[in-house]
PyMOL Python script that loads the backbone (N, CA, C, O; Angstrom):
from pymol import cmd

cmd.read_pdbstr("""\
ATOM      1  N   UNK A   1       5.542  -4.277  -9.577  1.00  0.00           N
ATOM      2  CA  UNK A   1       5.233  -3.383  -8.485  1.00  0.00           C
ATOM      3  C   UNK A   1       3.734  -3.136  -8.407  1.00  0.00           C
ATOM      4  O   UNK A   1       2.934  -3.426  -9.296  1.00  0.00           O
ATOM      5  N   UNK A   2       3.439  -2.547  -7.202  1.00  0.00           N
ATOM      6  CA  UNK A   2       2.097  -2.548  -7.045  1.00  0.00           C
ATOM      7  C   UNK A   2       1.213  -0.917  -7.469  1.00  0.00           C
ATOM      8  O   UNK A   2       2.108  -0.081  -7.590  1.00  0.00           O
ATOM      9  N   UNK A   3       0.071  -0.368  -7.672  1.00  0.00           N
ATOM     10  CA  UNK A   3      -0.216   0.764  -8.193  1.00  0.00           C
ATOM     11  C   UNK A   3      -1.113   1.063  -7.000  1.00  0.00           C
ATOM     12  O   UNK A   3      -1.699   0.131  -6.451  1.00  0.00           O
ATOM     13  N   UNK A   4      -1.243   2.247  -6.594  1.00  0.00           N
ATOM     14  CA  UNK A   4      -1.937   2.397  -5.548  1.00  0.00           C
ATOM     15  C   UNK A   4      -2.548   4.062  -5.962  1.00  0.00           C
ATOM     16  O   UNK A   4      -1.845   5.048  -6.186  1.00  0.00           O
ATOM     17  N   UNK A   5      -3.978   3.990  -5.973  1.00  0.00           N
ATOM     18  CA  UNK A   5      -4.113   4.891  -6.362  1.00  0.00           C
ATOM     19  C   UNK A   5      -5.523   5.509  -6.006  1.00  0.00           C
ATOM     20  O   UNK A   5      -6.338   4.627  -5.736  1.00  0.00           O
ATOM     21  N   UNK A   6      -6.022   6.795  -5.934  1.00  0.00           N
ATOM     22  CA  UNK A   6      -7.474   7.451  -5.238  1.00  0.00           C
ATOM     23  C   UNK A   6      -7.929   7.731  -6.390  1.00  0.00           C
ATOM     24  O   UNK A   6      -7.690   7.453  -7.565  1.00  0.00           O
ATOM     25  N   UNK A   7      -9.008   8.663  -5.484  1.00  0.00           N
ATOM     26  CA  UNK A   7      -9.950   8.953  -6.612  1.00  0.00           C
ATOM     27  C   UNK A   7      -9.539  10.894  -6.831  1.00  0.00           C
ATOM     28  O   UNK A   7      -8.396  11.340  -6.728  1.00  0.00           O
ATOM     29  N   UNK A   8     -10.489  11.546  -7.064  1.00  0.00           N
ATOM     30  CA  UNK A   8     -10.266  13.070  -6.950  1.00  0.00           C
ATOM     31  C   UNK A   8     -10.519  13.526  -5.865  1.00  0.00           C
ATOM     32  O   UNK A   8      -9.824  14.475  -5.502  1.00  0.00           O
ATOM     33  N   UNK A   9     -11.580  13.037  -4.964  1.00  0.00           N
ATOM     34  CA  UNK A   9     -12.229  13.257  -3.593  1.00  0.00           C
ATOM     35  C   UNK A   9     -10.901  12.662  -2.621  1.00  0.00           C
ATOM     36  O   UNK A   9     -10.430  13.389  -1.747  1.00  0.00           O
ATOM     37  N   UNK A  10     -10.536  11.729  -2.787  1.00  0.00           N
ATOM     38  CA  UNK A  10      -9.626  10.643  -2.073  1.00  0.00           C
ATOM     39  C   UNK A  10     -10.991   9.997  -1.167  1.00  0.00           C
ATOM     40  O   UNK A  10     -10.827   9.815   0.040  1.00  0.00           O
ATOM     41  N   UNK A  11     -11.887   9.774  -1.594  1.00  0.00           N
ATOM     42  CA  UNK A  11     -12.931   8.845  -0.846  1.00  0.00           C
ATOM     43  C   UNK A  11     -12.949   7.244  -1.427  1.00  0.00           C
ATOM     44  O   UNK A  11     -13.795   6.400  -1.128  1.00  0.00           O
ATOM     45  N   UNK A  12     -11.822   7.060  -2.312  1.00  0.00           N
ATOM     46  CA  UNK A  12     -11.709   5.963  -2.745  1.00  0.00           C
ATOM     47  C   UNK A  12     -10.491   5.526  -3.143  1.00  0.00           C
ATOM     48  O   UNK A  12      -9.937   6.197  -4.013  1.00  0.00           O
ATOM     49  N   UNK A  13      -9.695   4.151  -2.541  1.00  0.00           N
ATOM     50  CA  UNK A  13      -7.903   4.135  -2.506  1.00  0.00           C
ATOM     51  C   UNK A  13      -8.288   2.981  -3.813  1.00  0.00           C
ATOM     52  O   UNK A  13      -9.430   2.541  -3.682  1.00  0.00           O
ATOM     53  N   UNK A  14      -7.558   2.444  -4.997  1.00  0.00           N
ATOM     54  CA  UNK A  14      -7.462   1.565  -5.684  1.00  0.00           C
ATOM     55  C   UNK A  14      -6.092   1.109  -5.877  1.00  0.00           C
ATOM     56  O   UNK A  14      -5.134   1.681  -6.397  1.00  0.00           O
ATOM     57  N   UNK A  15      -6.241  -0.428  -5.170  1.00  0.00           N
ATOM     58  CA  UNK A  15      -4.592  -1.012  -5.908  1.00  0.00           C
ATOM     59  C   UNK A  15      -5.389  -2.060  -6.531  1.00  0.00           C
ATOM     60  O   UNK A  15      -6.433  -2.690  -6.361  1.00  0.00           O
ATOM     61  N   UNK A  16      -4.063  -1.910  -7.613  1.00  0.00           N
ATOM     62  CA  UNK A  16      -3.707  -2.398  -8.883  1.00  0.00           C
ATOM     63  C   UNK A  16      -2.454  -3.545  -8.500  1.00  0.00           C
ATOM     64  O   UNK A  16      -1.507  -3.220  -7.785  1.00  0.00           O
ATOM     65  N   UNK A  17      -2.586  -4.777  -9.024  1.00  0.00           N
ATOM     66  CA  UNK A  17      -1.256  -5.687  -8.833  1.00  0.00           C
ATOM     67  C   UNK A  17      -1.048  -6.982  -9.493  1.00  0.00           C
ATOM     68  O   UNK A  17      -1.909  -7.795  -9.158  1.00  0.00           O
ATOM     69  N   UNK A  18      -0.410  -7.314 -10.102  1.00  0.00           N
ATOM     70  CA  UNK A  18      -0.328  -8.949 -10.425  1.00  0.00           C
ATOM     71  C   UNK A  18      -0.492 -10.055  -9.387  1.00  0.00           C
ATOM     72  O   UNK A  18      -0.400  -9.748  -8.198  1.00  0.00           O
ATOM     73  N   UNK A  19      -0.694 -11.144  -9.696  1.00  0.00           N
ATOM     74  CA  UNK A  19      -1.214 -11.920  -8.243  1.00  0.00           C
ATOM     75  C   UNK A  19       0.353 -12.326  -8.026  1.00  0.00           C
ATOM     76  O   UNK A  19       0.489 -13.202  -7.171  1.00  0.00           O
ATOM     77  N   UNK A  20       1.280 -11.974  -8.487  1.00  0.00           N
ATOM     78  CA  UNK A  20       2.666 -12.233  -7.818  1.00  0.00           C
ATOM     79  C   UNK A  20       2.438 -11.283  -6.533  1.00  0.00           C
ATOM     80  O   UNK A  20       2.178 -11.689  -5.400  1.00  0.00           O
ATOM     81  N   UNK A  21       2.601  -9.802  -6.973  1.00  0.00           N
ATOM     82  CA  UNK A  21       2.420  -8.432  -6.485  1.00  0.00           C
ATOM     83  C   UNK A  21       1.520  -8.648  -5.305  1.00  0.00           C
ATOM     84  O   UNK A  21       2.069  -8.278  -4.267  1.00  0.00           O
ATOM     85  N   UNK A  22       0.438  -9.080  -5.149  1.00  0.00           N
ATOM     86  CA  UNK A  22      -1.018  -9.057  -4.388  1.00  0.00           C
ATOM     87  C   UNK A  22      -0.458 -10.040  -3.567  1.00  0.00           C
ATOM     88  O   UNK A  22      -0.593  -9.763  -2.375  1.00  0.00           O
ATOM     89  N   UNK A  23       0.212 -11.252  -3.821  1.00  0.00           N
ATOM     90  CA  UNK A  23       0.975 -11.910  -2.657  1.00  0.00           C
ATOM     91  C   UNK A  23       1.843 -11.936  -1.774  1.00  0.00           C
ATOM     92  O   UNK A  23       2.041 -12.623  -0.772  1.00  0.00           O
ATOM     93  N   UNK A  24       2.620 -10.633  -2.543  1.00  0.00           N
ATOM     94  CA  UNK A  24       3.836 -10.453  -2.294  1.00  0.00           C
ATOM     95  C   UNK A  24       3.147  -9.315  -0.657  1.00  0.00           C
ATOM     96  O   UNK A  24       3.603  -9.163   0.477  1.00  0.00           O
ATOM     97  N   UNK A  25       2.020  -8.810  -1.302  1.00  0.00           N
ATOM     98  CA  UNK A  25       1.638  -7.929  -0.247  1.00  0.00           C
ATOM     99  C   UNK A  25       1.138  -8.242   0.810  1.00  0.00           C
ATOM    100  O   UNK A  25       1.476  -7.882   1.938  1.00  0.00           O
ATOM    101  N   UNK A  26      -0.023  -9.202   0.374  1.00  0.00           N
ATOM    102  CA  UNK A  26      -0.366 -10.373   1.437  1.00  0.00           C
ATOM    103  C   UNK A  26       0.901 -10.691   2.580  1.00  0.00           C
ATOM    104  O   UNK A  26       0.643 -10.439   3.757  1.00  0.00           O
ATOM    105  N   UNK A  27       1.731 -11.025   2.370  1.00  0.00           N
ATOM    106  CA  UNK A  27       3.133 -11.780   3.194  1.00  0.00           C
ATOM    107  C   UNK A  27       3.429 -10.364   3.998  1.00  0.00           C
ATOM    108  O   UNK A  27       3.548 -10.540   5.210  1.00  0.00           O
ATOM    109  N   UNK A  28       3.563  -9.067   3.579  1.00  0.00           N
ATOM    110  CA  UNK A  28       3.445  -8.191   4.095  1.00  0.00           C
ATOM    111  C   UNK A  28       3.091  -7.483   5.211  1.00  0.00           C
ATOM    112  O   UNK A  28       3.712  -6.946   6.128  1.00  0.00           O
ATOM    113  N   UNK A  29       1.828  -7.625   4.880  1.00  0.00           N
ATOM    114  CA  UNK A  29       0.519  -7.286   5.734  1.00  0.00           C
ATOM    115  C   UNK A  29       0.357  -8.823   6.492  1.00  0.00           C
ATOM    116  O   UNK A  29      -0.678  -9.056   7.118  1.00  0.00           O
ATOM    117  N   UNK A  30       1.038  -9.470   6.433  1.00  0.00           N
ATOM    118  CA  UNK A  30       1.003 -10.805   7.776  1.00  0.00           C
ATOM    119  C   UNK A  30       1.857 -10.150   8.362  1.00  0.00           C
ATOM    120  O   UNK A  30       1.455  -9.662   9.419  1.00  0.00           O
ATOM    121  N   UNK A  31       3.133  -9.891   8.034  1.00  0.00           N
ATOM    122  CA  UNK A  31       4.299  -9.035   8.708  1.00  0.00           C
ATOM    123  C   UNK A  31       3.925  -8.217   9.930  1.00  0.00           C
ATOM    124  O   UNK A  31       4.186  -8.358  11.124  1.00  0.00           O
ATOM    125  N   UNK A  32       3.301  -7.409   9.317  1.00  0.00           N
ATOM    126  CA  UNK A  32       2.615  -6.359  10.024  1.00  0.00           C
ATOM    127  C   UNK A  32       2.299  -7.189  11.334  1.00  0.00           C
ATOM    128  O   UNK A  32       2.873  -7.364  12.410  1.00  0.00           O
ATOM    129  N   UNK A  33       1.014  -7.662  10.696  1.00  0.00           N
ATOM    130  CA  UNK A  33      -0.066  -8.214  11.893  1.00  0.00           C
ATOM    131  C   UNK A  33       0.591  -9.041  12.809  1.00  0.00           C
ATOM    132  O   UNK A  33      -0.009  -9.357  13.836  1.00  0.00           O
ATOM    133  N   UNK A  34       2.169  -9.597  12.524  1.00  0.00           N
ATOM    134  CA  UNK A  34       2.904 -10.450  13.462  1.00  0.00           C
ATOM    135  C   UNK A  34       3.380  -9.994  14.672  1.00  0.00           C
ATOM    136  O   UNK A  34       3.258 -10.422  15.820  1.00  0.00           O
ATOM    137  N   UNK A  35       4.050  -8.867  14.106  1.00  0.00           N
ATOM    138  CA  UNK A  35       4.884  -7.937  14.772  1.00  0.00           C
ATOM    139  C   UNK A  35       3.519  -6.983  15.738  1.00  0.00           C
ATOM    140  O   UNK A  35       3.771  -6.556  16.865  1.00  0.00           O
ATOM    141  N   UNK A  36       2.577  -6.838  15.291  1.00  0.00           N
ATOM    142  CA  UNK A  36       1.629  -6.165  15.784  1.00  0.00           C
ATOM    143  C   UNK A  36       1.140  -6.900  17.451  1.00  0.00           C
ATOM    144  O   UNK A  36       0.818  -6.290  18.471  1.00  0.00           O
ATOM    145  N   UNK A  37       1.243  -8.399  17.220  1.00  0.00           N
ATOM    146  CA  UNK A  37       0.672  -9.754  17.781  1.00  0.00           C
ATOM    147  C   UNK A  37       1.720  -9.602  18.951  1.00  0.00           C
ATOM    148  O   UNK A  37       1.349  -9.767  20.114  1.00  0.00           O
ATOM    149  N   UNK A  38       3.188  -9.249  18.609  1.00  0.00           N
ATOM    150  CA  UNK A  38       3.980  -9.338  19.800  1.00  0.00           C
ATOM    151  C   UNK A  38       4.657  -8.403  20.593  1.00  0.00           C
ATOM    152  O   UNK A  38       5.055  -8.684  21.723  1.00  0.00           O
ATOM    153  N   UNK A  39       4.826  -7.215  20.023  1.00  0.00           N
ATOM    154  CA  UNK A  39       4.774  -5.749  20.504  1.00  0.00           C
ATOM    155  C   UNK A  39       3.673  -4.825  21.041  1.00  0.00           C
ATOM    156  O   UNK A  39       3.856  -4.098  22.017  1.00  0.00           O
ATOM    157  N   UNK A  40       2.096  -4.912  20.106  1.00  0.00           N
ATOM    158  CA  UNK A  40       1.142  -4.598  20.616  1.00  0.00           C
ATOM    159  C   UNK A  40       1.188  -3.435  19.533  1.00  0.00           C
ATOM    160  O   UNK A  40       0.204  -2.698  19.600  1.00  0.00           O
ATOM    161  N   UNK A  41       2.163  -3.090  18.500  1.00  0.00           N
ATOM    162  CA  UNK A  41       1.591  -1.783  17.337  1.00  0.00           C
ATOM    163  C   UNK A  41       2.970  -2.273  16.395  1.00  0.00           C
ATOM    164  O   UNK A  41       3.960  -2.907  16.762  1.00  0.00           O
ATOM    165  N   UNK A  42       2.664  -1.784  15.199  1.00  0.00           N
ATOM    166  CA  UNK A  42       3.880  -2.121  13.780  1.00  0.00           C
ATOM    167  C   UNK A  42       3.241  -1.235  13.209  1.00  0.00           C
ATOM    168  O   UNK A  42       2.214  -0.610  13.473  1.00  0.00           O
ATOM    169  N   UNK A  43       4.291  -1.247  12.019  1.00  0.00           N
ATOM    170  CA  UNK A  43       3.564  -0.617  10.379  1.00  0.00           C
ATOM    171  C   UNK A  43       4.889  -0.614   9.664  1.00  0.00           C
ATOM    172  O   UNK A  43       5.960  -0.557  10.268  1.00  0.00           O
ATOM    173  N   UNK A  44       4.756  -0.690   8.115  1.00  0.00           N
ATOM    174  CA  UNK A  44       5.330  -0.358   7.088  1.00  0.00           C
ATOM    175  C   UNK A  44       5.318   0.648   6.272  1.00  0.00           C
ATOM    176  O   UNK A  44       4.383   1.425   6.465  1.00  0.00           O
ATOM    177  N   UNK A  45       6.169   0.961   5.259  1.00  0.00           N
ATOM    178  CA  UNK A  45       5.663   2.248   4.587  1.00  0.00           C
ATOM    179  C   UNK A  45       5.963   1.464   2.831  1.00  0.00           C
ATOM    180  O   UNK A  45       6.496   0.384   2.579  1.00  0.00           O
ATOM    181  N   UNK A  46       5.632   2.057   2.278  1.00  0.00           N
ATOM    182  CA  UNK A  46       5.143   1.563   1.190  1.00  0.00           C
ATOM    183  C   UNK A  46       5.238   2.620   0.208  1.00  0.00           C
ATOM    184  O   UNK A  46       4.126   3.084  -0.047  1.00  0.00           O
ATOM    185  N   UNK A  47       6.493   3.333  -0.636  1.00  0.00           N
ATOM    186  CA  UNK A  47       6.330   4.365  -1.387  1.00  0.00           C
ATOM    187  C   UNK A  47       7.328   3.725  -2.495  1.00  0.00           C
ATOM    188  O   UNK A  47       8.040   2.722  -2.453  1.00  0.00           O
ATOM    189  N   UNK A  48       7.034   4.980  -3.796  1.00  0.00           N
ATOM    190  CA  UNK A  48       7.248   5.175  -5.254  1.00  0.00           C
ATOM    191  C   UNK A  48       8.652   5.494  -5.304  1.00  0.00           C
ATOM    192  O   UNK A  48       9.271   5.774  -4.277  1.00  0.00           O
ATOM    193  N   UNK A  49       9.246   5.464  -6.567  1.00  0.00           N
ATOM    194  CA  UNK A  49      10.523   5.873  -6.433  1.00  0.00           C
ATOM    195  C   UNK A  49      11.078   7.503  -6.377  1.00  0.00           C
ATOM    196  O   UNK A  49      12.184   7.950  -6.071  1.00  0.00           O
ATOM    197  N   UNK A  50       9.744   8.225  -6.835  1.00  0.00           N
ATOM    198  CA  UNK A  50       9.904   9.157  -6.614  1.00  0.00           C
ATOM    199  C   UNK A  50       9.940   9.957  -4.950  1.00  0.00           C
ATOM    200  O   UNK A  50      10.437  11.022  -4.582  1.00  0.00           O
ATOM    201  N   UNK A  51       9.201   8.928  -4.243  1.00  0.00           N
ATOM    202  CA  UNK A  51       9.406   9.393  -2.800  1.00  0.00           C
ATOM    203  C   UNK A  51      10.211   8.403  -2.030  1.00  0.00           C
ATOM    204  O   UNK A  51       9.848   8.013  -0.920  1.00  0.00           O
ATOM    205  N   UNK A  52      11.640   7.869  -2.793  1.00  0.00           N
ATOM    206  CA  UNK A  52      12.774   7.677  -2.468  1.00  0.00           C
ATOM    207  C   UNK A  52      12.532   5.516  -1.818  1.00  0.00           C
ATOM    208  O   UNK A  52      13.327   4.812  -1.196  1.00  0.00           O
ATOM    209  N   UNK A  53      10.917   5.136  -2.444  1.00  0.00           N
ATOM    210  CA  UNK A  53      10.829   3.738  -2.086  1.00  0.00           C
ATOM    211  C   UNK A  53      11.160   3.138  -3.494  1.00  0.00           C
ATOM    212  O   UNK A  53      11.755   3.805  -4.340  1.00  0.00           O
ATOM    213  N   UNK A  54      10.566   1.273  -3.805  1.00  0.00           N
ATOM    214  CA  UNK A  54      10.730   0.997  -4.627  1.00  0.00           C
ATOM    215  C   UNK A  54       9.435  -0.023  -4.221  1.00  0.00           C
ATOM    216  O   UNK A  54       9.525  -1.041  -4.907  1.00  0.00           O
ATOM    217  N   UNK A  55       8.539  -0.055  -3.531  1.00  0.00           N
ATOM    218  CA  UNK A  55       7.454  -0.976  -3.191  1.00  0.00           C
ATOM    219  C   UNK A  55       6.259  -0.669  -4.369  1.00  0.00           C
ATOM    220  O   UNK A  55       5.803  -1.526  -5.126  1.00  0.00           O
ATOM    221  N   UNK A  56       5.887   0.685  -4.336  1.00  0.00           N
ATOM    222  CA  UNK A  56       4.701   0.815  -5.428  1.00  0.00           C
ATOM    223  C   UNK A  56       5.683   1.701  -6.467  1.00  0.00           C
ATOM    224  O   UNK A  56       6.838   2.104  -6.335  1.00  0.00           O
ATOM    225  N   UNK A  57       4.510   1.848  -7.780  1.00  0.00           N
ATOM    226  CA  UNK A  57       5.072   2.341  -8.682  1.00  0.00           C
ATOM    227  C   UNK A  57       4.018   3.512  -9.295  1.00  0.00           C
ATOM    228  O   UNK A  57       2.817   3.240  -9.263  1.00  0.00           O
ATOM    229  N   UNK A  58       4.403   4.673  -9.794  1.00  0.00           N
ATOM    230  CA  UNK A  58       4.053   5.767 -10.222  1.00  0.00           C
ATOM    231  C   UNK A  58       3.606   5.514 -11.564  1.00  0.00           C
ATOM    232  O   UNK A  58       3.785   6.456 -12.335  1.00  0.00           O
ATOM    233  N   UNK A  59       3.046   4.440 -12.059  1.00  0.00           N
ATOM    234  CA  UNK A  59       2.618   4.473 -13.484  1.00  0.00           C
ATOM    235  C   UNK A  59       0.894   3.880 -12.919  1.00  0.00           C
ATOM    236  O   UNK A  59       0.363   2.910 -12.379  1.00  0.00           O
ATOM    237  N   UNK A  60       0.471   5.575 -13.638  1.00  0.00           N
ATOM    238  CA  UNK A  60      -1.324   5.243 -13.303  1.00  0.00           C
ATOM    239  C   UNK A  60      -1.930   3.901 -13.920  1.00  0.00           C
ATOM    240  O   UNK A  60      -1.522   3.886 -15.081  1.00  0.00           O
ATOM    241  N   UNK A  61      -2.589   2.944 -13.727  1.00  0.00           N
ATOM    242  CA  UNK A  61      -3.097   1.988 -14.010  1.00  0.00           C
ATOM    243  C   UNK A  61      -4.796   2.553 -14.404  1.00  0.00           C
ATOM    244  O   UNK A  61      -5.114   2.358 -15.578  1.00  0.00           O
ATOM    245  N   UNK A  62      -5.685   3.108 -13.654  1.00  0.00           N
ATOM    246  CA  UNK A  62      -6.852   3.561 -13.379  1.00  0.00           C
ATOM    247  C   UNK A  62      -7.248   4.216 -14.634  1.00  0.00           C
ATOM    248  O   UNK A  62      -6.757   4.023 -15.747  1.00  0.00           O
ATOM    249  N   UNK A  63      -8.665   5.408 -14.154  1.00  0.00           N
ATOM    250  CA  UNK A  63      -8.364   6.495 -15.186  1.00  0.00           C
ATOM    251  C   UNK A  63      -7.692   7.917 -15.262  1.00  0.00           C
ATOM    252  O   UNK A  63      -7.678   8.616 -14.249  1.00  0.00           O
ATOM    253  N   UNK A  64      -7.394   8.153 -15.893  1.00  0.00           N
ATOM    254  CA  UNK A  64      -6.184   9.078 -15.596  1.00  0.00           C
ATOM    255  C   UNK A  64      -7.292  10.643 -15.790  1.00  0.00           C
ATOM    256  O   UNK A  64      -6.738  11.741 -15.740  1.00  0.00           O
ATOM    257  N   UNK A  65      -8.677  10.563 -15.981  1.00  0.00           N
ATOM    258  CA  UNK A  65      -8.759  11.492 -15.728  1.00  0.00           C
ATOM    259  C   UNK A  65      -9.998  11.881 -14.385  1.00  0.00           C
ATOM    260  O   UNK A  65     -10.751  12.831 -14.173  1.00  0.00           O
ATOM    261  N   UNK A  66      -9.727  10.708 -13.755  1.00  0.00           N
ATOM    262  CA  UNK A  66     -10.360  10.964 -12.012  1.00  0.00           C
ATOM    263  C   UNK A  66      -9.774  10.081 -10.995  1.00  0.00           C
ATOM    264  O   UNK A  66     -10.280   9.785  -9.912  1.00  0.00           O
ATOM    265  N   UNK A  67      -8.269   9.567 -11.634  1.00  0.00           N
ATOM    266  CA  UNK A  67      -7.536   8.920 -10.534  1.00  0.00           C
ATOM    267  C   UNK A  67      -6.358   9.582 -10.428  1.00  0.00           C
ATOM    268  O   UNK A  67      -6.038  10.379 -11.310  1.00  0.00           O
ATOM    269  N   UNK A  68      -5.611   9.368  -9.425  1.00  0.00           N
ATOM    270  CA  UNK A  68      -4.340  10.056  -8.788  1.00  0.00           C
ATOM    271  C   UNK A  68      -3.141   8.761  -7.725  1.00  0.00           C
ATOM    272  O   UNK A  68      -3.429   8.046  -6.765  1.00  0.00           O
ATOM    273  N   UNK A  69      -1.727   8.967  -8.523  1.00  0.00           N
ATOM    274  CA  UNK A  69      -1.026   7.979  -7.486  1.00  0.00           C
ATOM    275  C   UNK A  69      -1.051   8.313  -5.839  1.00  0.00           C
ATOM    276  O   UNK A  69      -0.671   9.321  -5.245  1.00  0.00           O
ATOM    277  N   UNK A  70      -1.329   7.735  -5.605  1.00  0.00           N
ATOM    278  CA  UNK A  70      -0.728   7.684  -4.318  1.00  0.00           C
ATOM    279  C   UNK A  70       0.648   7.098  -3.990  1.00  0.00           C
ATOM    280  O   UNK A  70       0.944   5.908  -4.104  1.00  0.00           O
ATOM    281  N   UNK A  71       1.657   8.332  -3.459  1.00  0.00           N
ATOM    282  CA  UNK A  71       3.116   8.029  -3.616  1.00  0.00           C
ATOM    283  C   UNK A  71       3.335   7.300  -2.373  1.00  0.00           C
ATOM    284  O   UNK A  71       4.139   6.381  -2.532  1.00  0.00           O
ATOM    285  N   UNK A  72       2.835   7.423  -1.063  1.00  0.00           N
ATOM    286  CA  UNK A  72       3.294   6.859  -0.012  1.00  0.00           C
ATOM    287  C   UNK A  72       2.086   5.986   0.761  1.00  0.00           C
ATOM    288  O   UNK A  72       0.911   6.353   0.768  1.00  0.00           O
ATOM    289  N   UNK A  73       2.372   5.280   1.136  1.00  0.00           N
ATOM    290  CA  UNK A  73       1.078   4.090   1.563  1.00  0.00           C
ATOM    291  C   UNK A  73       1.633   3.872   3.235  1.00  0.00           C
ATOM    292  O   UNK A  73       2.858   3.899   3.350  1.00  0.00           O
ATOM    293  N   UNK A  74       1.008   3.707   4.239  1.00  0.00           N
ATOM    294  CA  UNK A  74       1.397   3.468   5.596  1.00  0.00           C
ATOM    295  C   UNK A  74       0.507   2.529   6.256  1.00  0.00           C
ATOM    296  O   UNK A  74      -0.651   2.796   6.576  1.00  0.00           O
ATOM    297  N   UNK A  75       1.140   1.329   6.463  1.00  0.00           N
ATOM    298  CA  UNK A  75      -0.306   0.463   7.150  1.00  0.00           C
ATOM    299  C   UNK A  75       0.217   0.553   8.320  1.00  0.00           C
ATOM    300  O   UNK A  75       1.273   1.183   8.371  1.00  0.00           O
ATOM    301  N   UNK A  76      -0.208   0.102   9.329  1.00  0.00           N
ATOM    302  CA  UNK A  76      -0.697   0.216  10.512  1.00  0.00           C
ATOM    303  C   UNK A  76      -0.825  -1.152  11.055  1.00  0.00           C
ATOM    304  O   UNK A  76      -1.202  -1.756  10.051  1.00  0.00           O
ATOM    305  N   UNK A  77      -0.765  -1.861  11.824  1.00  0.00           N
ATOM    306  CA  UNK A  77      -1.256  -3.063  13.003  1.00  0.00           C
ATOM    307  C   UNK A  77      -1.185  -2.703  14.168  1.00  0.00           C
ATOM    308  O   UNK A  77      -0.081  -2.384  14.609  1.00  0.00           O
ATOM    309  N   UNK A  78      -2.333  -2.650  14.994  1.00  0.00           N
ATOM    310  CA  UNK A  78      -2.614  -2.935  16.103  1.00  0.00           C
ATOM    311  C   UNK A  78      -3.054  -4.129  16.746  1.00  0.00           C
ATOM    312  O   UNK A  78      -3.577  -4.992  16.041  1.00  0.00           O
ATOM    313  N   UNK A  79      -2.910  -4.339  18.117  1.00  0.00           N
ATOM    314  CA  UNK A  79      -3.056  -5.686  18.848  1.00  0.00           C
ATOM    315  C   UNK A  79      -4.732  -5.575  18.811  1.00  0.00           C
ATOM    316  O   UNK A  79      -5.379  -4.575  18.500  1.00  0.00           O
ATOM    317  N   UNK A  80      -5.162  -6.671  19.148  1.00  0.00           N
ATOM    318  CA  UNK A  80      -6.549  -6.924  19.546  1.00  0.00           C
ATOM    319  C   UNK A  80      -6.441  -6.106  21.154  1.00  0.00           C
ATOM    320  O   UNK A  80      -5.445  -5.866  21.837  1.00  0.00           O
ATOM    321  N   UNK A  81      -7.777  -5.839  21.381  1.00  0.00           N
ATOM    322  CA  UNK A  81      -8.150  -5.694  22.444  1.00  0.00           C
ATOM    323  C   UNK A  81      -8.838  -6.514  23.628  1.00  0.00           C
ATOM    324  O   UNK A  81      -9.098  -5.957  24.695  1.00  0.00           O
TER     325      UNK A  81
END
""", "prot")
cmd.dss("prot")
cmd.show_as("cartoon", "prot")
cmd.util.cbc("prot")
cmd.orient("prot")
């Protein structure tokens, strides 16, 4: 699973992933941008098991004493203009 995680400010998002994981997301985020390509807007959501997903995972990777999970992740695609 993938780790997704800020800083204390939240001025900084960090994922964490195996290059299985990082591909797996990649294919994803094409998803997105497909569906984006033929509707004109998409998105996914992307949460922990604690907020009832199984995409990322709640085990801090970072430092644990100026990073924070981020439980729910939401991308977004929009069409070109």
């Amino acid at each position: 699973m993938l780790t997704v995680e800020k800083d204390k400010d939240a001025e900084q998002v960090y994922i964490h992933g195996s290059p299985e994981q990082l591909r797996w997301l990649s294919r994803r985020l094409d998803a997105i941008a497909m569906q984006a390509e033929k509707s004109g807007h998409a998105h996914d959501h992307f949460m922990t098991e604690d907020w009832g997903g199984n995409e990322l995972t709640n085990e801090l990777i970072g430092n644990p004493k100026s990073h924070a999970i981020v439980n729910h992740l939401i991308v977004y695609g929009h069409a070109s203009k």
